[in-house]
Backbone as CSV, one residue per row, in Angstrom:
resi,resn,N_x,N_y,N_z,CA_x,CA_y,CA_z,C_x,C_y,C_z
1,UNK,18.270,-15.253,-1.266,17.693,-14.312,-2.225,16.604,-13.459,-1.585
2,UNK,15.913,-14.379,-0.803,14.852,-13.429,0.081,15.233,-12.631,0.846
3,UNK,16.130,-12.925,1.271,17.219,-11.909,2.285,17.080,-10.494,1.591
4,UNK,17.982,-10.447,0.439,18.647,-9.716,-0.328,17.975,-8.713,-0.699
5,UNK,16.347,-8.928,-1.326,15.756,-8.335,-1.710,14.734,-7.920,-0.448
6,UNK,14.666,-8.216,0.558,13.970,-7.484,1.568,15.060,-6.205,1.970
7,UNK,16.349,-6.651,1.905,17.683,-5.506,2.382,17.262,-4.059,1.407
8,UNK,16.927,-4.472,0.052,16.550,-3.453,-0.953,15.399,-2.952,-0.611
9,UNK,14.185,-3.009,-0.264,13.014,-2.953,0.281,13.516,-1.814,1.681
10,UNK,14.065,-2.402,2.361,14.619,-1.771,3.249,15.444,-0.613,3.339
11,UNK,16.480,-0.496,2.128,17.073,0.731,1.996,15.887,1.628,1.457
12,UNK,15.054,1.154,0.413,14.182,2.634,-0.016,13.663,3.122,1.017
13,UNK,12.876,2.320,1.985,11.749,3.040,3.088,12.604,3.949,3.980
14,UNK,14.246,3.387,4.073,15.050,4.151,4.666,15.347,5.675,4.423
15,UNK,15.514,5.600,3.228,15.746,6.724,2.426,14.536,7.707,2.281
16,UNK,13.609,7.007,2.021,12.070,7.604,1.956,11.725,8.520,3.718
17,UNK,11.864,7.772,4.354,12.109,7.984,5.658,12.618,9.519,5.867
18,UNK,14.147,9.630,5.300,15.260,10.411,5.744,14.313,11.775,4.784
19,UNK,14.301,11.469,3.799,13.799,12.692,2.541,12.584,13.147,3.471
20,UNK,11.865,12.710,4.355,10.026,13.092,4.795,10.039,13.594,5.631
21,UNK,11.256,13.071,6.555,11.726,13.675,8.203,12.422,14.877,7.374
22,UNK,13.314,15.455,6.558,13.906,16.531,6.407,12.998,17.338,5.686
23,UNK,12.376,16.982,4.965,10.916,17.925,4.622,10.004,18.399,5.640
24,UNK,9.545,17.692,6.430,8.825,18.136,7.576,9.629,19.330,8.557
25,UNK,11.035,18.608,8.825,11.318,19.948,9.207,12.135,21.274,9.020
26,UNK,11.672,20.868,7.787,12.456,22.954,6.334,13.131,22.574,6.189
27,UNK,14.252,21.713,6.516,16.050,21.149,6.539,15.459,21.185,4.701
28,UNK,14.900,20.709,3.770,14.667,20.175,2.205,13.229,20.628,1.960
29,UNK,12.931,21.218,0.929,11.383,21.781,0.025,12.303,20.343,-0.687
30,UNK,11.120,19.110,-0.436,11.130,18.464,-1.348,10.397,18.775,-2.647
31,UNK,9.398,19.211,-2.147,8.719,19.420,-3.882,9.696,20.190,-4.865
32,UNK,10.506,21.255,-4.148,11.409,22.032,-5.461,12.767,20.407,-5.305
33,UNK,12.741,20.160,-5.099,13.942,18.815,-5.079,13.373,17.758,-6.086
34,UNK,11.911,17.474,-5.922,11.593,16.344,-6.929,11.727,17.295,-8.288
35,UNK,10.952,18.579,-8.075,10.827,18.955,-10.159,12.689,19.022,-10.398
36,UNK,13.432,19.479,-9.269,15.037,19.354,-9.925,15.332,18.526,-10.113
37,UNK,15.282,17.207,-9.507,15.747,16.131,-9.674,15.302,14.926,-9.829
38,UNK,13.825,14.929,-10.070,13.164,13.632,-10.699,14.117,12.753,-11.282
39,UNK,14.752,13.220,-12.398,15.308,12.279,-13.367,16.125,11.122,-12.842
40,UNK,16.718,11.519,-11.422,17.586,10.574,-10.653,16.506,9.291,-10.006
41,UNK,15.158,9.931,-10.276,14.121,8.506,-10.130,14.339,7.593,-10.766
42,UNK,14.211,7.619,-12.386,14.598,6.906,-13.634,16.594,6.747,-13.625
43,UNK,17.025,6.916,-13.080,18.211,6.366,-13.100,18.612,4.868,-12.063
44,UNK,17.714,5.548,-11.239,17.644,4.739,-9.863,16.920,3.222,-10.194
45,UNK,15.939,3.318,-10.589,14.929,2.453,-10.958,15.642,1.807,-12.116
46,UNK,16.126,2.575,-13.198,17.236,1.460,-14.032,18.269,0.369,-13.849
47,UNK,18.970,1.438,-12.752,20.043,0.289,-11.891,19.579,-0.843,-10.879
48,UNK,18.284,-0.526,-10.329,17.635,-1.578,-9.855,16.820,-2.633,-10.865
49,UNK,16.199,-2.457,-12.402,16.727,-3.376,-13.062,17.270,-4.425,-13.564
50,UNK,18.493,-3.263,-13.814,20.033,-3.895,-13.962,20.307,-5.389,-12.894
51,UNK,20.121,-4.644,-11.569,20.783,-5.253,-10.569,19.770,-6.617,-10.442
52,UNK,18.606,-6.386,-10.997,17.439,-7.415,-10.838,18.014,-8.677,-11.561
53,UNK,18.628,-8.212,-13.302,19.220,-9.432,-14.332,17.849,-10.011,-14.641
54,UNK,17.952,-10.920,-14.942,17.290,-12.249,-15.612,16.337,-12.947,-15.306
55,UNK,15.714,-12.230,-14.022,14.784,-13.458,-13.479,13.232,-13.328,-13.836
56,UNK,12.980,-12.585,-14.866,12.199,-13.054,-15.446,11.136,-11.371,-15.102
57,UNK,9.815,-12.116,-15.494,8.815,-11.185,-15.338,7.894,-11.454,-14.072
58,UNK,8.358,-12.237,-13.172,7.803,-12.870,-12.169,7.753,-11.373,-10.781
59,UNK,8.949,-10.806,-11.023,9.160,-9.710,-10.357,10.054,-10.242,-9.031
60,UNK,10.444,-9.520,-8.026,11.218,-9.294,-6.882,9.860,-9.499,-5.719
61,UNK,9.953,-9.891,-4.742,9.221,-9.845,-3.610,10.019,-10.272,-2.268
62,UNK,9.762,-9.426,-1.035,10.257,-9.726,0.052,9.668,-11.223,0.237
63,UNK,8.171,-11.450,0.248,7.832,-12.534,0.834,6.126,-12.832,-0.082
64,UNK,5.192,-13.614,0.128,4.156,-14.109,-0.061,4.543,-14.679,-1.605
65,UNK,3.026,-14.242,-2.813,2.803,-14.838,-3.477,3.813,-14.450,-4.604
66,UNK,4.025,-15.158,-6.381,4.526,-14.543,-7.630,3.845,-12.944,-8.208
67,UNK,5.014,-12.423,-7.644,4.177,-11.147,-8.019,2.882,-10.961,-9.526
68,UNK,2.505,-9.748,-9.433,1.478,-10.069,-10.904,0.274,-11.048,-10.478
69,UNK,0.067,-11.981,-9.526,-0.308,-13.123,-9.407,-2.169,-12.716,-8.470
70,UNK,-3.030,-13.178,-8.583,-3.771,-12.808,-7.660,-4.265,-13.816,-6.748
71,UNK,-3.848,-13.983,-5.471,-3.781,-14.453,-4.747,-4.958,-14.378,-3.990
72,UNK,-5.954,-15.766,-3.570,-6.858,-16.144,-3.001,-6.983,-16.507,-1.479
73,UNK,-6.936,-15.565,-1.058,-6.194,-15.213,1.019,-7.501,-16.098,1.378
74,UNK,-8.033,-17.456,1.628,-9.496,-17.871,1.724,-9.425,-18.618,3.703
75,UNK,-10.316,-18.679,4.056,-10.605,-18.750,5.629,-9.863,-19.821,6.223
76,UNK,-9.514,-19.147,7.404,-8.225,-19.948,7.732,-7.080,-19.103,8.159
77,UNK,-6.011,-19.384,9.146,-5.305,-18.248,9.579,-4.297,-17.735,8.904
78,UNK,-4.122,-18.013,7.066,-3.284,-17.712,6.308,-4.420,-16.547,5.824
79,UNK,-5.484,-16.878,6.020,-6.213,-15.432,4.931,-7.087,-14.952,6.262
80,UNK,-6.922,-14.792,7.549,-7.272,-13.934,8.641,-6.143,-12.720,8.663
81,UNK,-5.429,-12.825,8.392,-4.394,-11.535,8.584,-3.376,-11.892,7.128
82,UNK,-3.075,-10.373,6.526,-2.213,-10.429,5.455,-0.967,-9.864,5.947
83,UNK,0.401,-10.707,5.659,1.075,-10.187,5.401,2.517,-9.913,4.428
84,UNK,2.833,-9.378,3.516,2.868,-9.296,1.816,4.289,-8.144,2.035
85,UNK,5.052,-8.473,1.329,6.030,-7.005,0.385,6.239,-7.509,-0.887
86,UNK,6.023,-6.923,-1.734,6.265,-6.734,-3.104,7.401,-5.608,-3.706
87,UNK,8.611,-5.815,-4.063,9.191,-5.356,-4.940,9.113,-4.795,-6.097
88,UNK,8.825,-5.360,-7.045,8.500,-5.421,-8.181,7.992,-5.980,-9.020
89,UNK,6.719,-5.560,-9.648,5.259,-5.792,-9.693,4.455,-5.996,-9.299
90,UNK,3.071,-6.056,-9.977,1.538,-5.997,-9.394,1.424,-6.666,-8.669
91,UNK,0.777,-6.522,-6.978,0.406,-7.053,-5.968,-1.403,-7.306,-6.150
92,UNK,-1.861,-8.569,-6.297,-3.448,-8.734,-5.938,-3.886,-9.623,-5.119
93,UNK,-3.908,-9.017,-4.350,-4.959,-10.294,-3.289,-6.207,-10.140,-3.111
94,UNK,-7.192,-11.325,-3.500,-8.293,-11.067,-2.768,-8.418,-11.992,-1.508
95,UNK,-9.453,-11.432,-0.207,-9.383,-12.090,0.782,-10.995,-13.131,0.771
96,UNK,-11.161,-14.551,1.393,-12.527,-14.751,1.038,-12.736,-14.807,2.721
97,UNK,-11.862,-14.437,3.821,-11.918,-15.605,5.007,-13.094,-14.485,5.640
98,UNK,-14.129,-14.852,6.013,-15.093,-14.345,6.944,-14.761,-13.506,8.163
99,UNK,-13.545,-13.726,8.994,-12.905,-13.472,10.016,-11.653,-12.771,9.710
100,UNK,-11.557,-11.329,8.798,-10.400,-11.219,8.326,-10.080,-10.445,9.457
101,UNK,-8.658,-10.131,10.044,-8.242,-9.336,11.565,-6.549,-8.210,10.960
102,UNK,-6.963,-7.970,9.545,-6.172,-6.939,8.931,-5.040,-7.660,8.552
103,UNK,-3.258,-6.813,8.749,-2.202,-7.068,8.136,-2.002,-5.894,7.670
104,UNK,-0.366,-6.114,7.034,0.160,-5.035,6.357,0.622,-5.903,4.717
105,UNK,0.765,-4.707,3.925,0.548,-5.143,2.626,1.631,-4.152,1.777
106,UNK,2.586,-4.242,1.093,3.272,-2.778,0.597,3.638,-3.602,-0.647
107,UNK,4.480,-2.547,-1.791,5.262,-2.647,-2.846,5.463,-1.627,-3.001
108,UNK,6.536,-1.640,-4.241,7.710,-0.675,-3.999,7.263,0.096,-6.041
109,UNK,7.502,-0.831,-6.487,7.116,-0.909,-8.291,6.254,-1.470,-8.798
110,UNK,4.986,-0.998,-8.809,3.777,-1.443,-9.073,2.262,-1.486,-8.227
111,UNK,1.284,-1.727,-8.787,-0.011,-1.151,-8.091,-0.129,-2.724,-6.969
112,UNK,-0.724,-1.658,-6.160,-1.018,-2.735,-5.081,-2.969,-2.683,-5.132
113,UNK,-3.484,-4.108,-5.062,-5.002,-3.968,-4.878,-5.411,-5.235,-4.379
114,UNK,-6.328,-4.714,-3.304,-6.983,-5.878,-1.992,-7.990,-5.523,-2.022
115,UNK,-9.275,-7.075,-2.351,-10.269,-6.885,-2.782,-10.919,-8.021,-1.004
116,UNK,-10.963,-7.081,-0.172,-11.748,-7.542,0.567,-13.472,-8.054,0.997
117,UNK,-14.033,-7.702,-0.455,-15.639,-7.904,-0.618,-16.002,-9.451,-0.637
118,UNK,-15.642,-10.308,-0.715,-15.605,-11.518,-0.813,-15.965,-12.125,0.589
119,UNK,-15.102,-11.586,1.623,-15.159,-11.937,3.180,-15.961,-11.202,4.204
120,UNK,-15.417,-11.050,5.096,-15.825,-10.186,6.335,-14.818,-10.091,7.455
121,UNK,-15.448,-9.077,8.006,-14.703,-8.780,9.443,-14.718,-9.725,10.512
122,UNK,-13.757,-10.338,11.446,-13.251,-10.645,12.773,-14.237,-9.838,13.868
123,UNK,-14.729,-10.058,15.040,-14.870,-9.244,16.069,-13.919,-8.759,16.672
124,UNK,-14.324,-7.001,16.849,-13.023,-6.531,17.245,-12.368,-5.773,16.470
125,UNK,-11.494,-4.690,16.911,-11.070,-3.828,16.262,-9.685,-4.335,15.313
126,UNK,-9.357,-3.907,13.982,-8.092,-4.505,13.218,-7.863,-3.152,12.780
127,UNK,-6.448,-3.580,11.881,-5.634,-2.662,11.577,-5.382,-3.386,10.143
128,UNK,-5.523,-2.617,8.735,-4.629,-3.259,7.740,-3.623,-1.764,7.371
129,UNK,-2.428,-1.967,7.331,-1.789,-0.716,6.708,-1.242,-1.133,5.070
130,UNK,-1.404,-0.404,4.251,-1.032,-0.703,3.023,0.067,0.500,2.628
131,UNK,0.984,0.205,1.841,1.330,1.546,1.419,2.579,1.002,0.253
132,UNK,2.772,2.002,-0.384,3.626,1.624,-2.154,4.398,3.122,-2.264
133,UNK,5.105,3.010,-3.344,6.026,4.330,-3.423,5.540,4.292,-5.180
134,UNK,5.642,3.399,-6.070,5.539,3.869,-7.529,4.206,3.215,-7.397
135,UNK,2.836,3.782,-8.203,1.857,2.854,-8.707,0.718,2.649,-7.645
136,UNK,-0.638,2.627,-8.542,-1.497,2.890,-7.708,-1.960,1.924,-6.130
137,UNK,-2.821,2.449,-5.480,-3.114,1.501,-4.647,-4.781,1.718,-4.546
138,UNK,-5.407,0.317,-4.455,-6.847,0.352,-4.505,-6.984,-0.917,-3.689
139,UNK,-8.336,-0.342,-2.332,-8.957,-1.339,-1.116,-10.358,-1.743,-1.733
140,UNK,-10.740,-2.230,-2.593,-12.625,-3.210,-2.062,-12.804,-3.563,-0.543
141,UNK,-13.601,-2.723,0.457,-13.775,-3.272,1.430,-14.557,-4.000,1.391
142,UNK,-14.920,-5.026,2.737,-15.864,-5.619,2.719,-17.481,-4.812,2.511
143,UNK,-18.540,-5.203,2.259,-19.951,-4.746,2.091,-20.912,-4.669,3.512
144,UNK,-20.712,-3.389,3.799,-21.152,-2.892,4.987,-20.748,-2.369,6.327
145,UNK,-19.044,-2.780,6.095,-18.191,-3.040,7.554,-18.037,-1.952,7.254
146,UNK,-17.837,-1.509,9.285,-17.387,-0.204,9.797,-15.826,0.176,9.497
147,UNK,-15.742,1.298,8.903,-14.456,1.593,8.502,-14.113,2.964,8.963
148,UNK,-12.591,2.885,9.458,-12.296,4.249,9.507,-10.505,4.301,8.578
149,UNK,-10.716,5.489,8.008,-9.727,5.344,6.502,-9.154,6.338,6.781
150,UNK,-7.559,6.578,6.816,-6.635,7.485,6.745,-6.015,7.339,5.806
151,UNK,-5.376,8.345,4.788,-4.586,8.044,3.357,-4.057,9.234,3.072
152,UNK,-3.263,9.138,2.543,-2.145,10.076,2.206,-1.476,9.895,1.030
153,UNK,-1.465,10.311,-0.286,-0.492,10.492,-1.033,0.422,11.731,-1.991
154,UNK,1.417,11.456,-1.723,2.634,12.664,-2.431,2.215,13.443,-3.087
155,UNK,1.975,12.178,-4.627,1.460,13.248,-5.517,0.693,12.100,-6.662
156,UNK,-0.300,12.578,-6.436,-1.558,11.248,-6.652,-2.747,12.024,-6.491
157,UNK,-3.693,11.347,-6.939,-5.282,11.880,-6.194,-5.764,10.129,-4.976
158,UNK,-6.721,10.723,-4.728,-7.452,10.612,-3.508,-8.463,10.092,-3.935
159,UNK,-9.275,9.247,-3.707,-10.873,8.819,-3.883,-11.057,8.183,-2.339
160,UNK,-11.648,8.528,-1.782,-12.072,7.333,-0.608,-13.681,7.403,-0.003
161,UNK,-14.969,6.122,-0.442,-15.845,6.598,-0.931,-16.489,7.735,-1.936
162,UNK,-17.206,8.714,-0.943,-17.413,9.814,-1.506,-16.812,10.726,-2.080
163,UNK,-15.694,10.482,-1.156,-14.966,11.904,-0.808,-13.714,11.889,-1.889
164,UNK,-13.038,13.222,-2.476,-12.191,13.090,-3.475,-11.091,14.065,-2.918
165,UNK,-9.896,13.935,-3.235,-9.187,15.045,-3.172,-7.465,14.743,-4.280
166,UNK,-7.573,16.000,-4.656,-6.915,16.265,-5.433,-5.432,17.196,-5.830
167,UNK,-4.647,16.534,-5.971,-3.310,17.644,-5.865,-1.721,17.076,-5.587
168,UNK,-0.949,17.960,-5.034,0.432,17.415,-4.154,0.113,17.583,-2.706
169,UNK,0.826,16.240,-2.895,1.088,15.902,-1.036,-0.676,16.127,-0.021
170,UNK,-1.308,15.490,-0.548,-3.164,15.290,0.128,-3.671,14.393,0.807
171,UNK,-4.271,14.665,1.885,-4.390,13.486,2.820,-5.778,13.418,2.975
172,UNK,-6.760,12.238,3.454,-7.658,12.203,3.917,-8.229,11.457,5.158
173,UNK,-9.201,11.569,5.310,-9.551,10.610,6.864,-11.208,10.565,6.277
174,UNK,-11.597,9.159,6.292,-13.312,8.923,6.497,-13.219,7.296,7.576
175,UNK,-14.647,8.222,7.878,-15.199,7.418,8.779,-16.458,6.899,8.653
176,UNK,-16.645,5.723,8.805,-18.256,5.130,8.602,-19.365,5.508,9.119
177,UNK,-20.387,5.923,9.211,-21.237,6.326,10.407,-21.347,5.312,11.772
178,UNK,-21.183,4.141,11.385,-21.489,3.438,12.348,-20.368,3.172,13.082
179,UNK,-19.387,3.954,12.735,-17.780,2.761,13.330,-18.095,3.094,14.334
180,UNK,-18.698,3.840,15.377,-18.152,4.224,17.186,-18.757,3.078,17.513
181,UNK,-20.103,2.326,17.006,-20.684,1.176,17.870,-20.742,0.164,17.621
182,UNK,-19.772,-0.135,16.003,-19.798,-1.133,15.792,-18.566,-2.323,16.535
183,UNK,-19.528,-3.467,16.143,-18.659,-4.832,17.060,-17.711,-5.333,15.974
184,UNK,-17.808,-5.152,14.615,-16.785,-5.186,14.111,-15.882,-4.023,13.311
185,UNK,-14.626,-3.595,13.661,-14.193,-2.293,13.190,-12.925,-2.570,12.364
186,UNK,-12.776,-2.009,10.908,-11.303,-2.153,10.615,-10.814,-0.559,10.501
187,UNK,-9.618,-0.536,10.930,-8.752,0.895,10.807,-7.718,0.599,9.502
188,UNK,-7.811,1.713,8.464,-7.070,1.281,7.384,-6.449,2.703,7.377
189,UNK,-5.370,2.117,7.281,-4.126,3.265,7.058,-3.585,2.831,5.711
190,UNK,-3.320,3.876,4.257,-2.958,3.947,3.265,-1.975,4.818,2.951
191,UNK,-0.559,4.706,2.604,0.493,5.887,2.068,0.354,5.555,1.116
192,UNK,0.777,6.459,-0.283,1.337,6.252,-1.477,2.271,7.453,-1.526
193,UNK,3.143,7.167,-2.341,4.378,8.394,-2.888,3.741,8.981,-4.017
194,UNK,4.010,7.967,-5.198,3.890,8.339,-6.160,2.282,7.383,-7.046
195,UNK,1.316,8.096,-7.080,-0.090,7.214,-7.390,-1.228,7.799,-6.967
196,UNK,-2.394,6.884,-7.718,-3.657,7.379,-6.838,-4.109,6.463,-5.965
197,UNK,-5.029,6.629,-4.573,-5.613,5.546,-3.510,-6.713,5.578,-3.930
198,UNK,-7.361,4.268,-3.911,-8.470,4.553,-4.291,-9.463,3.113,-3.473
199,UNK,-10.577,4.122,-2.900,-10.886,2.737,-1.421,-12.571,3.442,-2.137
200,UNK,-12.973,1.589,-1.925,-14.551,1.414,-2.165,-15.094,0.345,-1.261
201,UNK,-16.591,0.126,-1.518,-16.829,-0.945,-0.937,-17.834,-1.373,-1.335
């Protein structure tokens, strides 16, 4: 079953993939493609559904916790690095481990949110990449750590700290003042498709 539903996981990013590479280069104006053909979103998402049946409200997941569920990532090398796909529904983790050294984190149908204030940074530079296609995504960083934040979404708004941005297809980049000298650094990379990002600390 885990198989199965990572294969599904796998065809969207595929597809997502193919639609971003042919937008980038003129081959498709996705934006005049989504207002024509949105509706094949909601068809799509029905038959996946469908194809889901009976198993409840627990949701679909490649791997980790019951979706919906908020999950306590606490010190130790299960909550030093995350790594999570969610299908369908709400993804929450909070992390408590002192030494967190990033991970990747995604879902496909539903908001994704990682509340890293609880812990701290690893020495040394990390990487967490997060990213979702339906539904928002929101980071709590840790309190004080050097951050440098790249994010991007379709068609969503933007919050990251201060900084706001607003519209289709908007990207941002912040940086901490201190990240060039700090001894502990996380690099957070954020996509969304369809949602808002929204990173605090």
């Amino acid at each position: 079953m885990v198989r199965s539903r990572g294969r599904w996981l796998g065809f969207v990013l595929i597809a997502l993939g193919i639609i971003f590479l042919l937008d980038s280069t003129g081959a498709l104006d996705f934006g005049e493609a989504l207002r024509t053909y949105w509706p094949l979103l909601l068809v799509l998402w029905g038959l996946l559904l469908l194809l889901r049946g009976g198993r409840g409200r627990r949701g679909w997941r490649a791997d980790g916790p019951p979706a919906g569920a908020v999950t306590d990532a606490a010190a130790g090398p299960a909550g030093e690095s995350l790594q999570s796909a969610n299908v369908f529904g709400d993804l929450e983790i909070r992390v408590t481990s002192p030494a967190f050294r990033g991970g990747s984190v995604s879902t496909v149908f539903g908001d994704l949110v990682v509340d890293l204030s609880p812990g701290g940074l690893a020495d040394g530079d990390h990487l967490l990449t997060m990213s979702g296609v339906f539904g928002d995504t929101r980071l709590t960083a840790p309190r004080g750590a050097a951050l440098e934040v790249t994010a991007h979404t379709l068609a969503g708004d933007l919050t990251v700290m201060d900084q706001t941005r607003e519209g289709f297809s908007v990207s941002l980049k912040y940086t901490s003042p201190d990240f060039a000298t700090a001894a502990k650094r996380l690099h957070v990379s954020i996509s969304q498709v369809f949602g808002d990002i929204h990173v605090s600390a």
